[in-house]
matplotlib code that plots the C-alpha trace (Angstrom):
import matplotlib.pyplot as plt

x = [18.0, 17.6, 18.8, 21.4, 21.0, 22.7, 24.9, 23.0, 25.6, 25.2, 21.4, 21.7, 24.1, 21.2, 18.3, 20.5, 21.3, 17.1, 16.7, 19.4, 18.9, 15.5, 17.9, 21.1, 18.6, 18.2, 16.1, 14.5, 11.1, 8.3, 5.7, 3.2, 1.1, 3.6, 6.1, 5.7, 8.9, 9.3, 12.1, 11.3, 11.2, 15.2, 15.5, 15.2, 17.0, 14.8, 16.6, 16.2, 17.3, 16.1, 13.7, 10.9, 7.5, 4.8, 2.0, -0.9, -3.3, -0.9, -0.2, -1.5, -1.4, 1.2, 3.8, 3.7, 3.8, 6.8, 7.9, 11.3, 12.0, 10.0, 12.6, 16.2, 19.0, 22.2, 24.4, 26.7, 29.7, 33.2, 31.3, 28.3, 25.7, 23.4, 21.4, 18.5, 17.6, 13.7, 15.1, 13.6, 15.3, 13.0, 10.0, 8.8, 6.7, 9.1, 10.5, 10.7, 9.2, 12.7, 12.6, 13.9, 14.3, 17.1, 16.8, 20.3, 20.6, 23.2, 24.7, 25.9, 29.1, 28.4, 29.6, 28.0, 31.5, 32.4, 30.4, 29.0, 25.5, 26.7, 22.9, 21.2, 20.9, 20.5, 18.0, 18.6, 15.9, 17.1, 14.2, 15.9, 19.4, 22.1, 24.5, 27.6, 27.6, 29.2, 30.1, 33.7, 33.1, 35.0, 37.3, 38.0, 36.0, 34.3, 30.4, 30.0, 27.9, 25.3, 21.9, 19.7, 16.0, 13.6, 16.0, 17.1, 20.3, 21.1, 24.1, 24.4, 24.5, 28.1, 30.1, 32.0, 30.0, 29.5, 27.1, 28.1, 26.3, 27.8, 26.1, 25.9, 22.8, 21.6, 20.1, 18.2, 17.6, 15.5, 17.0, 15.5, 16.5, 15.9, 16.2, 15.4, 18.7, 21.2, 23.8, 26.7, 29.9, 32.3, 35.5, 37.1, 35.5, 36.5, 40.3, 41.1, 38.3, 37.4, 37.8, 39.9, 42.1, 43.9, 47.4, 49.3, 51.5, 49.3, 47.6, 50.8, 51.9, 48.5, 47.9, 51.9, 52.1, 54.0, 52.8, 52.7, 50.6, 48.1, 48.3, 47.4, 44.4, 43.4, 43.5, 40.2, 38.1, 37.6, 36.3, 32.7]
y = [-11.7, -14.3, -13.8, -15.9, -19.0, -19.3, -22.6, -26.0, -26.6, -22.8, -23.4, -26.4, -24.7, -22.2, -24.1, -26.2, -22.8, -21.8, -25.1, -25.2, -21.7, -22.0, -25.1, -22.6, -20.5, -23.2, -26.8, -28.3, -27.2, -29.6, -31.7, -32.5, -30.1, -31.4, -34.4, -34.9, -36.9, -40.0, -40.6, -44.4, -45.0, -44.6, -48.1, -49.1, -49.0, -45.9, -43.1, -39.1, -36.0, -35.5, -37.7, -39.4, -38.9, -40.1, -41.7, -38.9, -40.3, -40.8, -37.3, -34.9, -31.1, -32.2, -33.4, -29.3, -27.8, -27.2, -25.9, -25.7, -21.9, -21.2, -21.1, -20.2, -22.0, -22.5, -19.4, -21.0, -22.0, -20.3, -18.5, -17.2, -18.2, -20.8, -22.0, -23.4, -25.1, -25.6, -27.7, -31.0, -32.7, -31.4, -30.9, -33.3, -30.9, -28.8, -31.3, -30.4, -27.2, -25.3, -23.4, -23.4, -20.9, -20.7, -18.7, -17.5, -16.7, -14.5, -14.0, -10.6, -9.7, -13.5, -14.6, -16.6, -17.4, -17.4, -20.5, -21.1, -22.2, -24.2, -24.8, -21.4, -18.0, -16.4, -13.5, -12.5, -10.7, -8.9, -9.4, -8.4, -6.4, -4.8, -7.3, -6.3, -8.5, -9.1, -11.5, -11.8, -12.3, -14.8, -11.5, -11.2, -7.8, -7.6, -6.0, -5.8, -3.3, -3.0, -4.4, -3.2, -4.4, -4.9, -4.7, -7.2, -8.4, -10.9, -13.3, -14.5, -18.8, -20.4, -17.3, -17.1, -14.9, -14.1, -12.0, -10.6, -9.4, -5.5, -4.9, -5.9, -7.5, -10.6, -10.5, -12.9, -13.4, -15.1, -16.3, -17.9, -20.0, -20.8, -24.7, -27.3, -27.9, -25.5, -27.1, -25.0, -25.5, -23.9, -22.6, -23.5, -26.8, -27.4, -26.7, -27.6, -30.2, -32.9, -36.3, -37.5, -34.4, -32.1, -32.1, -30.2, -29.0, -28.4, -26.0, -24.2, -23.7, -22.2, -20.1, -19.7, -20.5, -22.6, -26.3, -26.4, -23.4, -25.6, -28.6, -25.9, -24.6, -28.2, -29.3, -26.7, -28.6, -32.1, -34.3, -34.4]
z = [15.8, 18.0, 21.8, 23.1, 24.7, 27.8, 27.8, 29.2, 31.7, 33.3, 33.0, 35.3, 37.8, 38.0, 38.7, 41.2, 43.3, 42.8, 44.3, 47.5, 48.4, 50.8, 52.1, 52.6, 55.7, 57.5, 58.1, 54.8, 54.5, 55.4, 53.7, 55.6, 59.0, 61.2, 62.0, 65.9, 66.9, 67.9, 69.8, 70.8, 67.4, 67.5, 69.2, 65.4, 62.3, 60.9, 60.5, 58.7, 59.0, 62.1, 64.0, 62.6, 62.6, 65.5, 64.4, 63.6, 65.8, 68.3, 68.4, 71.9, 72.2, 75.4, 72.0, 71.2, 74.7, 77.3, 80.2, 79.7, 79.8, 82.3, 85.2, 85.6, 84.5, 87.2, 87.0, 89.6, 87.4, 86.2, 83.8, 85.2, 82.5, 81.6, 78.8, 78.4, 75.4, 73.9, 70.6, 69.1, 71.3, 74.4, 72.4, 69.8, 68.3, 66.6, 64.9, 60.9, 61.8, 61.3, 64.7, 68.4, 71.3, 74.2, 77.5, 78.7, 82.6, 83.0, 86.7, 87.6, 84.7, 83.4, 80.3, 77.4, 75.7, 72.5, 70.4, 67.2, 65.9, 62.3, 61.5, 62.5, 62.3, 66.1, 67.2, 70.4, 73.0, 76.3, 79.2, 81.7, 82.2, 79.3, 77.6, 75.6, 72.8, 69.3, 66.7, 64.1, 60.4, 58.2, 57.3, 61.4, 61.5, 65.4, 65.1, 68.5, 70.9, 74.2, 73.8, 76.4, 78.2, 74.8, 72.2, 69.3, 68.3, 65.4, 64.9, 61.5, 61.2, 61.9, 63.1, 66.8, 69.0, 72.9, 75.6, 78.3, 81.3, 81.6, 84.8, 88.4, 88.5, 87.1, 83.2, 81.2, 77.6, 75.1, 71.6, 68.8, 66.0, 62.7, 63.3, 65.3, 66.2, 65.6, 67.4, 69.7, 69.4, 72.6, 71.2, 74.4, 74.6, 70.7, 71.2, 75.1, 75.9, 72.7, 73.0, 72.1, 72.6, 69.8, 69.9, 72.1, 70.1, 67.0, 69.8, 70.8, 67.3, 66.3, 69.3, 69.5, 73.2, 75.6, 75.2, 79.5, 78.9, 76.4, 79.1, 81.9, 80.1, 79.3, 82.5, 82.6, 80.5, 80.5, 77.7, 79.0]

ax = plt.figure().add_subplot(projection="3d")
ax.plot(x, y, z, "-o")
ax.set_aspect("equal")
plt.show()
């Protein structure tokens, strides 16, 4: 007896998802050793997903080196942190190569706040001090806990996470990503500082609070 067939339409769903899925972990994979960007190139009407490539024999080992992380970011702000971001953006040579790093200064009991990446996964290295950290699901379930000097912690792509700096001393970590631009979004920025800005009262009604409250908190963060 012959096996069944599956039908050709469920066939073609399948091969679709066998397809997307090494797209669904992060940046399209590349064709070619590398794509070195070039961001003069943007002047004119050529554009991708992401930048475009540099000549080859235009291309230096100086397009795939960078001293960005190397020092510490400016702690002195409301919330004690900063980031420093080693993305396409500040290093041509990662561009189509589907990675980027961070360093996160933390000042003493700072506060990375609660963000999104909506094109990466996060992996998150602690150099120097303890953070407590965590991220909600889609299902509003907190995983959250202390990640100490040499340990790992992993935030899976899109969801609202934080860090924070549980001790009295300055900490610093190093977090990696699987594109070249994973993008962060602030939650505070999102709701109390876009341009132009969401409705008052759409905000009180969601966060069922006093629209002075939502002005008050607005006044906070302005549209950069």
């Amino acid at each position: 007896m012959a096996p069944k067939q599956l039908p050709a339409v469920l066939l073609a769903a399948c091969a679709l998802l066998a397809l997307a899925a090494p797209l669904l972990a992060g940046d399209p994979d590349m064709l070619q050793d590398f794509c070195v960007a070039d961001y003069k190139s943007l002047d004119g009407p050529l554009r991708m997903n992401g930048f475009p490539c540099k000549r080859p024999e235009n291309v230096t080992a100086d397009d795939f080196f960078s001293t960005a992380l190397a020092l510490p970011g400016n702690t002195g702000n409301p919330v004690g942190s900063a980031v420093t971001a080693a993305n396409v953006e500040k290093l041509p040579g990662l561009n189509t190569l589907g990675v980027s790093m961070s360093r996160v200064d933390y000042a003493p009991w700072g506060l990375n706040p609660p963000h999104t990446h909506p094109r990466a996964t996060e992996i998150i290295y602690v150099l120097e001090g303890s953070l407590d950290v965590g991220f909600v699901t889609t299902a509003g379930k907190l995983f959250a806990r202390t990640v100490c000097k040499g340990e790992l912690f992993v935030f899976p792509r899109g969801l609202v996470h934080y860090q924070k700096n549980n001790g009295g001393v300055p900490a610093m970590a190093i977090s990696a990503f699987n594109s070249q631009l994973p993008g962060t979004q602030s939650l505070a920025m999102a709701m109390f500082g876009s341009s132009p800005p969401v409705p008052t009262d759409v905000l009180a009604r969601a966060l069922q609070i006093d629209g002075g409250l939502v002005e008050a908190i607005k006044s906070k963060f302005p549209p950069k």
